[in-house]
C-alpha positions as semicolon CSV with decimal commas, in nm:
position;residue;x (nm);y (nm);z (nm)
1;X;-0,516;-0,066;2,454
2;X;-0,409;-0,360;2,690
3;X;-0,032;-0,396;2,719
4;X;0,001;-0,725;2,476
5;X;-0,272;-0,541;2,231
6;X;0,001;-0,222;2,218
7;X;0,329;-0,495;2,198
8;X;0,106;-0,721;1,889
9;X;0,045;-0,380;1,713
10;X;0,361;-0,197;1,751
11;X;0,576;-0,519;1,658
12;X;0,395;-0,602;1,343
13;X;0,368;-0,184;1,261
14;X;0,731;-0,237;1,275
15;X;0,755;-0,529;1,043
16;X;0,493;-0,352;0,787
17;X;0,718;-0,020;0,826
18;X;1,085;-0,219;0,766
19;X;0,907;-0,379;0,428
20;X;0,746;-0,070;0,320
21;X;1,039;0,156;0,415
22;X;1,238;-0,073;0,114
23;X;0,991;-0,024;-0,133
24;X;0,898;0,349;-0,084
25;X;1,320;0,422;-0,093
26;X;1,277;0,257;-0,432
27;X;0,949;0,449;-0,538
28;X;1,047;0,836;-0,601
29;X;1,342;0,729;-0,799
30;X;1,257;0,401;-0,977
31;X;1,076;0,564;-1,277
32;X;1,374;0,822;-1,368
33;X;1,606;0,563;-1,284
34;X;1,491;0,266;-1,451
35;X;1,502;0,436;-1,797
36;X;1,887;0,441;-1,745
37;X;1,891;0,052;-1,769
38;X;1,904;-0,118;-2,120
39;X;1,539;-0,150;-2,217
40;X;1,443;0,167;-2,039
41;X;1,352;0,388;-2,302
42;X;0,993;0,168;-2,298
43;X;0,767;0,365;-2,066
44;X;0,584;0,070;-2,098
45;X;0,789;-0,132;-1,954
46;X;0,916;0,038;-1,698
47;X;0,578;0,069;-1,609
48;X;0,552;-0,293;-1,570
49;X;0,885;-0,332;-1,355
50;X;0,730;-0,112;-1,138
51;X;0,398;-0,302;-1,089
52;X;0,488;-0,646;-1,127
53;X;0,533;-0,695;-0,792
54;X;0,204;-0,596;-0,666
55;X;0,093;-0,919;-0,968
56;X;0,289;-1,126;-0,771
57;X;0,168;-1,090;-0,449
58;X;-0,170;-1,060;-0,564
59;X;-0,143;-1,432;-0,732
60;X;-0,009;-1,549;-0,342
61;X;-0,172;-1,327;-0,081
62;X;-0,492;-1,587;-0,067
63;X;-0,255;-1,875;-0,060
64;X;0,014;-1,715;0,186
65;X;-0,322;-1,605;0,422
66;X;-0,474;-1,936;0,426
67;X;-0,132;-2,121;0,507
68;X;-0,125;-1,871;0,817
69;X;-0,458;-2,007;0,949
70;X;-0,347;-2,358;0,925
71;X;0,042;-2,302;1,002
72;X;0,060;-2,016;1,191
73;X;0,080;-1,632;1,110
74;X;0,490;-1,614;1,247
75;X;0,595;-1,895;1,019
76;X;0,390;-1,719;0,749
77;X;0,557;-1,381;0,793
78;X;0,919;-1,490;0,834
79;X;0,909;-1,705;0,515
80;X;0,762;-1,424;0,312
81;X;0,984;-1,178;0,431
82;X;1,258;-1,415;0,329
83;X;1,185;-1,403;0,016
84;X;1,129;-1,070;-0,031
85;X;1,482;-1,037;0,096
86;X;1,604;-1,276;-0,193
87;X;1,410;-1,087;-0,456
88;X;1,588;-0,761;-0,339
89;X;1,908;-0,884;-0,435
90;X;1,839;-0,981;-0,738
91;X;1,691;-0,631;-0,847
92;X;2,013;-0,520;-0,666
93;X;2,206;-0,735;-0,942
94;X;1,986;-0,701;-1,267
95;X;2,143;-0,589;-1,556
96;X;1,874;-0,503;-1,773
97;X;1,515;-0,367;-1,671
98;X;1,412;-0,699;-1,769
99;X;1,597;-0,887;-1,498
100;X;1,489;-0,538;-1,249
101;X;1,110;-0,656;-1,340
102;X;1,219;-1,044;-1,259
103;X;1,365;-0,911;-0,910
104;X;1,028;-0,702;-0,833
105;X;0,833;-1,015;-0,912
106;X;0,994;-1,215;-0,632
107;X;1,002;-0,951;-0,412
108;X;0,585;-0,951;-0,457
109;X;0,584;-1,314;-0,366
110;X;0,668;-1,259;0,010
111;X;0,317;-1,202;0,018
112;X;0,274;-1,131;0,390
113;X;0,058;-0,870;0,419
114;X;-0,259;-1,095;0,504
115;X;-0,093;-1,263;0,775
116;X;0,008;-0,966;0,965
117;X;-0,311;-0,819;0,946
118;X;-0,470;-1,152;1,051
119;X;-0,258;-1,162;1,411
120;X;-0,318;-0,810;1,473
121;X;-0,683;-0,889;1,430
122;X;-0,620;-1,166;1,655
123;X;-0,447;-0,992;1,920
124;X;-0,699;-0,642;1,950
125;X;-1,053;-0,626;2,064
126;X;-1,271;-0,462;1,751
127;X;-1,303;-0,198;1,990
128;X;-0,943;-0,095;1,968
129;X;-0,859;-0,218;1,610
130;X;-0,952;0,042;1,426
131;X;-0,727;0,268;1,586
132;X;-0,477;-0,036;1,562
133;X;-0,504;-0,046;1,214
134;X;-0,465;0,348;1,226
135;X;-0,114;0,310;1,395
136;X;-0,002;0,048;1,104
137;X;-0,082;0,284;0,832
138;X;0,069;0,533;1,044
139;X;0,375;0,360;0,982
140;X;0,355;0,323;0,643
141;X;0,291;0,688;0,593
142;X;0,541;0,791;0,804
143;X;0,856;0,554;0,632
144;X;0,676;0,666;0,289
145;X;0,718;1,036;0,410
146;X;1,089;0,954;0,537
147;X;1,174;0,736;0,242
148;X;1,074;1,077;0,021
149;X;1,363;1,243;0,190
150;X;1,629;1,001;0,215
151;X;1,538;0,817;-0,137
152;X;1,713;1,116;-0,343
153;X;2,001;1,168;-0,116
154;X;2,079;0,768;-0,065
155;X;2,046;0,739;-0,480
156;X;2,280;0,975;-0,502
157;X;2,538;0,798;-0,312
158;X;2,463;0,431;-0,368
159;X;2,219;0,427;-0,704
160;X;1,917;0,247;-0,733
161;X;2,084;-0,068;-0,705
162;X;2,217;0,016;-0,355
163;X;1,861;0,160;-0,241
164;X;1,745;-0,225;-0,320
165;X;2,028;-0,359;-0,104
166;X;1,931;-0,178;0,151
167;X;1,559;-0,274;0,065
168;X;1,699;-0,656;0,152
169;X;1,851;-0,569;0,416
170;X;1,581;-0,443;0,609
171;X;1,351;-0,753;0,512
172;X;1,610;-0,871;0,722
173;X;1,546;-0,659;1,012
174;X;1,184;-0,759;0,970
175;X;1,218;-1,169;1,006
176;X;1,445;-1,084;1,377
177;X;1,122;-0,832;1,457
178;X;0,891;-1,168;1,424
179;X;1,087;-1,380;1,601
180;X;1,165;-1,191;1,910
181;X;0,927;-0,902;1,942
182;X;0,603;-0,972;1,822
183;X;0,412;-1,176;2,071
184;X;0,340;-1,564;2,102
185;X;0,022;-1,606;1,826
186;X;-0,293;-1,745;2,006
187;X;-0,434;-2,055;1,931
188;X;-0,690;-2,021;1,667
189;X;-0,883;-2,334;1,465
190;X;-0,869;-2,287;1,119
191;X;-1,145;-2,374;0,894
192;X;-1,079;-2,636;0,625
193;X;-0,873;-2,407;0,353
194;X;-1,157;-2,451;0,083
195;X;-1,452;-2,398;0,322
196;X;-1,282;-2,080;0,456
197;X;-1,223;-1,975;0,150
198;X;-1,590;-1,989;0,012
199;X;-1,710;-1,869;0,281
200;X;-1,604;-1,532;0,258
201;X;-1,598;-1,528;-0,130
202;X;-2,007;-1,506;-0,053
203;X;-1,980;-1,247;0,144
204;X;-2,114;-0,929;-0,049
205;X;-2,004;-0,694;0,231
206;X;-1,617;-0,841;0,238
207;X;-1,637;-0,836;-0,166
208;X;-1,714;-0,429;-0,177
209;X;-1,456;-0,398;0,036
210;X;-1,218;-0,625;-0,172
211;X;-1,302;-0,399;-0,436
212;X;-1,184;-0,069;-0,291
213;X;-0,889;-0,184;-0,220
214;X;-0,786;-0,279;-0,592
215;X;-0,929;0,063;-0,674
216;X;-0,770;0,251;-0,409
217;X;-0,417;0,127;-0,486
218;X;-0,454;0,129;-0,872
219;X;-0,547;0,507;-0,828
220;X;-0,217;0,600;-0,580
221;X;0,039;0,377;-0,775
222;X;-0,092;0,544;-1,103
223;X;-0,071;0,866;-0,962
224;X;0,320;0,845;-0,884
225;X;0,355;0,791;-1,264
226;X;0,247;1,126;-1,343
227;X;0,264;1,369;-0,998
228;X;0,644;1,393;-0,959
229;X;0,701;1,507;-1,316
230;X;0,391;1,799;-1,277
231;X;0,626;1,921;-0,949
232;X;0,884;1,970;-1,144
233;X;0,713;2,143;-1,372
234;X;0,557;2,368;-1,107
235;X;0,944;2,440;-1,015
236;X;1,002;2,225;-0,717
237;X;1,347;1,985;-0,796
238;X;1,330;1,685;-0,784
239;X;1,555;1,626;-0,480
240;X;1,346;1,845;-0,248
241;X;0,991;1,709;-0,319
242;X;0,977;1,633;0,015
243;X;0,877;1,949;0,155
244;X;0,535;1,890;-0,046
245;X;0,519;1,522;0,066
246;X;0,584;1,527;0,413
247;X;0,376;1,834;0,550
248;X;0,092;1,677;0,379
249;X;0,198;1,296;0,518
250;X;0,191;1,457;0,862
251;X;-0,143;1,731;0,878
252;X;-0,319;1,423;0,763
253;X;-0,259;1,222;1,089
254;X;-0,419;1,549;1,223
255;X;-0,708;1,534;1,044
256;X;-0,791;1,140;1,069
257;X;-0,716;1,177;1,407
258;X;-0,992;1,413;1,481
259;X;-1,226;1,255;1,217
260;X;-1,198;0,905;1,191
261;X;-1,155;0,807;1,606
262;X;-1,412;0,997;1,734
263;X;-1,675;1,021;1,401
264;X;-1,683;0,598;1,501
265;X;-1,719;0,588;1,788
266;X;-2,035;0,791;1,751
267;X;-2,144;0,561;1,464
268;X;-2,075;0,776;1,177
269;X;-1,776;0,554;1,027
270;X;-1,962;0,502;0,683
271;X;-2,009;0,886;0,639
272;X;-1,669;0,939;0,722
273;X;-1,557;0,645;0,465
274;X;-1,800;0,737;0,181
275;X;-1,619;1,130;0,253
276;X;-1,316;0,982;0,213
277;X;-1,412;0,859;-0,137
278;X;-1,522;1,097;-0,268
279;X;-1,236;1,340;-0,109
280;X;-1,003;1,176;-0,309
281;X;-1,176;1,157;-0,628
282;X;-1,198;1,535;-0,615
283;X;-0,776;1,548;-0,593
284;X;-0,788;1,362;-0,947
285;X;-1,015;1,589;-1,088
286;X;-0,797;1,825;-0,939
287;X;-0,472;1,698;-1,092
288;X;-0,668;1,640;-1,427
289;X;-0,727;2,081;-1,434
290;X;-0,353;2,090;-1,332
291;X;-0,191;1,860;-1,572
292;X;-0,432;2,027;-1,834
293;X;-0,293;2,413;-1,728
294;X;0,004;2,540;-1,596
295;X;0,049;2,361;-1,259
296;X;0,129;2,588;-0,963
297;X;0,303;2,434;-0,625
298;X;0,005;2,559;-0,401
299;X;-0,240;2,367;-0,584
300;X;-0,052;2,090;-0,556
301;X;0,020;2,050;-0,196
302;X;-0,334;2,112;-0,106
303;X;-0,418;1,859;-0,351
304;X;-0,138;1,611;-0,165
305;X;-0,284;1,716;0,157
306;X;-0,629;1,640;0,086
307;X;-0,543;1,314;-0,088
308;X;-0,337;1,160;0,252
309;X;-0,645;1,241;0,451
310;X;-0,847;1,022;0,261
311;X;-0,631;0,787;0,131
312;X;-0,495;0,729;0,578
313;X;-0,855;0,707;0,671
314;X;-0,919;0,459;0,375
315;X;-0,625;0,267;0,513
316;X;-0,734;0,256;0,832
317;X;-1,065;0,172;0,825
318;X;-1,107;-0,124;0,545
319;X;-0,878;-0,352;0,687
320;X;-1,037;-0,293;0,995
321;X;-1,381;-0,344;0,845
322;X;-1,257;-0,652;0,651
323;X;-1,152;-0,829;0,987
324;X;-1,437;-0,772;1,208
325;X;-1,632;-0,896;0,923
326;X;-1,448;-1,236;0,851
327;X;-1,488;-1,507;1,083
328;X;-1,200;-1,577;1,307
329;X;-1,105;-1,942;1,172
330;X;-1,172;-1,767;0,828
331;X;-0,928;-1,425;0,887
332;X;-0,682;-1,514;0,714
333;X;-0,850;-1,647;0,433
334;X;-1,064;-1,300;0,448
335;X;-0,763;-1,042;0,485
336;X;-0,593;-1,274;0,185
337;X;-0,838;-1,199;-0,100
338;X;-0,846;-0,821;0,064
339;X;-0,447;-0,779;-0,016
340;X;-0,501;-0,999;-0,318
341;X;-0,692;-0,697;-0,444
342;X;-0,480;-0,471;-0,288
343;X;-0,211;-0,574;-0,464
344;X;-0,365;-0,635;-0,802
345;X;-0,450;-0,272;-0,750
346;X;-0,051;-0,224;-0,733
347;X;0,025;-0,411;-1,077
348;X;-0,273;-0,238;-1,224
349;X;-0,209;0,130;-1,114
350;X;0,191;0,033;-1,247
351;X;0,140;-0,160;-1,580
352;X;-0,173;0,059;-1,693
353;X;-0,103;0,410;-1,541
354;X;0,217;0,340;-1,798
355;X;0,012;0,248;-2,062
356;X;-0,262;0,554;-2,025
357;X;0,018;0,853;-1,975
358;X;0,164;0,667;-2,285
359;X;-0,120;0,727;-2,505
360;X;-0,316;0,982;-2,353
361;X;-0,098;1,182;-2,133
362;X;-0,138;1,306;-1,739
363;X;-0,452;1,453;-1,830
364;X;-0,591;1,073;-1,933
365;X;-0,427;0,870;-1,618
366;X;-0,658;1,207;-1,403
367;X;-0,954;1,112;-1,561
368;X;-0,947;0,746;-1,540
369;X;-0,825;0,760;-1,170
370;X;-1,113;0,978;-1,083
371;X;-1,372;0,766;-1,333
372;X;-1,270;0,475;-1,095
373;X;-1,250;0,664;-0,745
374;X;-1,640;0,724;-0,852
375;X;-1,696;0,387;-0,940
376;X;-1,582;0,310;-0,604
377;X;-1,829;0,543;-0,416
378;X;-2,100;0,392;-0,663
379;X;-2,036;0,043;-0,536
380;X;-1,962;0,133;-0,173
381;X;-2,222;0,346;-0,156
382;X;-2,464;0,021;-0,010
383;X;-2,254;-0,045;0,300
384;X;-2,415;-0,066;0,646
């Protein structure tokens, strides 16, 4: 990478890792201790608290991504992460799991996601963005893997209110990140929104794309409804969950590393995706024969392990794919129906992973996650 390529993608990995680091703090606990609030004894519901947000910015990350091509990615990004800020405190505040869902709602609508992706696109060759991409979901695994260990130990001292306070305050952190670190945006003409927007709503090769990522983050949210609860069944407490989460967070780097880099560079990046796929749809039919028997703690951190080496590769290659594919005047508009379905995928895996473990148990939410993770390989299956 050329010196401003390495600045653009640390900075904004830094802004992706301060937002994300808020809502994985958030993520271990929330189920357990939303039920505490008044309203919490609907599993339902809680559900819904917990995926509302990804509704919300799913309804604005085509709107917040087109703004960005006509105002500017910066301006973009430090308005949304304002207020995601503001929608912090209010879940800090909320009374009632009703008002918890209202403060994960306007969290969702600093819908920023699209932007940043756009400027790193525009600040990387496609020969380096891949791995660029790589180093942002680096970050995200890596603050999800730290968040698992501090998220008990900081809810213990300051509650799940305080772990949303904290959530705010490094939203914060994020907006002085864009306005001092990340590099000056270059100048790119937008297309006219509507034109830019049709454009790559025709695009069959975007749309399959689009689609894994709905089904990709429906799958992991869903999963979290169900996986913490089989590890403390298998014996592991709560509290130390981490030492399943992290090992597998970090061997997975290993493995992309020495899979994903140099399988592309030799042209086999659609074997390695379509492996990827179908690597993860295994770990649900995995989790389906372990929710179904008595789970054991080996099984389940090779199951972990094998699902962050797909699910990092996933991460790293689609957005990648997404942007090389969208025109640049149109990138915005591109990565904005990509983390539309992204976070659809969020509110989907939240709201109906509650409603299928309601009805149908762990063993249900398995199957359907790996009915749709092969769905997913049938419909990717096409790509070039």
């Amino acid at each position: 990478m050329l010196p401003l390529e390495r600045r653009a993608t640390f900075s904004l990995s830094s802004i992706f890792a301060l937002r994300m680091l808020g809502l994985f703090l958030v993520l271990p606990v929330f189920a357990l201790e939303a039920r505490k609030l008044p309203g919490g004894d609907d599993v339902q519901l809680v559900g819904l608290a917990m995926g509302i947000y990804g509704l919300t910015q799913g309804i604005l990350q085509i709107p917040f991504g087109m703004a960005s091509d006509r105002f500017g990615r910066k301006r973009v990004m430090v308005l949304g992460l304002a207020i995601f800020a503001l929608g912090s405190m209010v879940a800090a505040w909320a009374p009632t799991l009703g008002w918890l869902a209202v403060g994960r709602s306007v969290q969702g609508a600093g819908a920023i996601s699209a932007a940043v992706t756009a400027l790193i696109a525009d600040q990387t060759r496609d020969s380096v963005r891949t791995k660029a991409m790589a180093l942002v979901g680096a970050s995200i695994s890596l603050v999800f893997a730290l968040s698992l260990v501090l998220s008990p130990l900081l809810n213990a001292q300051v509650g799940l209110q305080g772990l949303f306070l904290i959530t705010g305050v490094l939203a914060s952190a994020g907006i002085a990140v864009v306005l001092w670190w990340v590099p000056p945006e270059p100048v790119v003409h937008a297309a006219p929104g509507r034109e830019g927007l049709a454009l790559v709503l025709r695009d069959a090769a975007l749309l399959r794309l689009d689609l894994g990522a709905f089904i990709l983050h429906a799958v992991q949210f869903a999963m979290w409804m169900a996986v913490p609860a089989m590890l403390v069944q298998a014996g592991l407490d709560k509290s130390a969950h981490w030492q399943v989460y992290l090992p597998a967070v970090m061997g997975s780097f290993v493995v992309m590393g020495a899979t994903l880099f140099p399988l592309e560079k030799r042209g086999y990046l659609r074997a390695v995706f379509l492996s990827a796929i179908g690597v993860i749809a295994l770990v649900q039919l995995g989790l389906l024969y372990n929710a179904t028997h008595a789970p054991t703690l080996a099984m389940l951190a090779v199951l972990m392990l094998a699902f962050f080496c797909g699910f990092n590769i996933l991460e790293a290659s689609q957005p990648s794919m997404a942007s090389r594919l969208a025109p640049a005047h149109s990138r915005g508009a591109a990565l904005g129906v990509y983390n539309t379905l992204q976070s659809l995928g969020f509110f989907a895996g939240g709201a109906m992973g509650g409603w299928v473990l309601g009805h149908y148990g762990a063993g249900g939410l398995f199957a359907s996650c790996a009915a749709l993770m092969v769905l997913w390989l049938a419909v990717a299956w096409p790509m070039a």
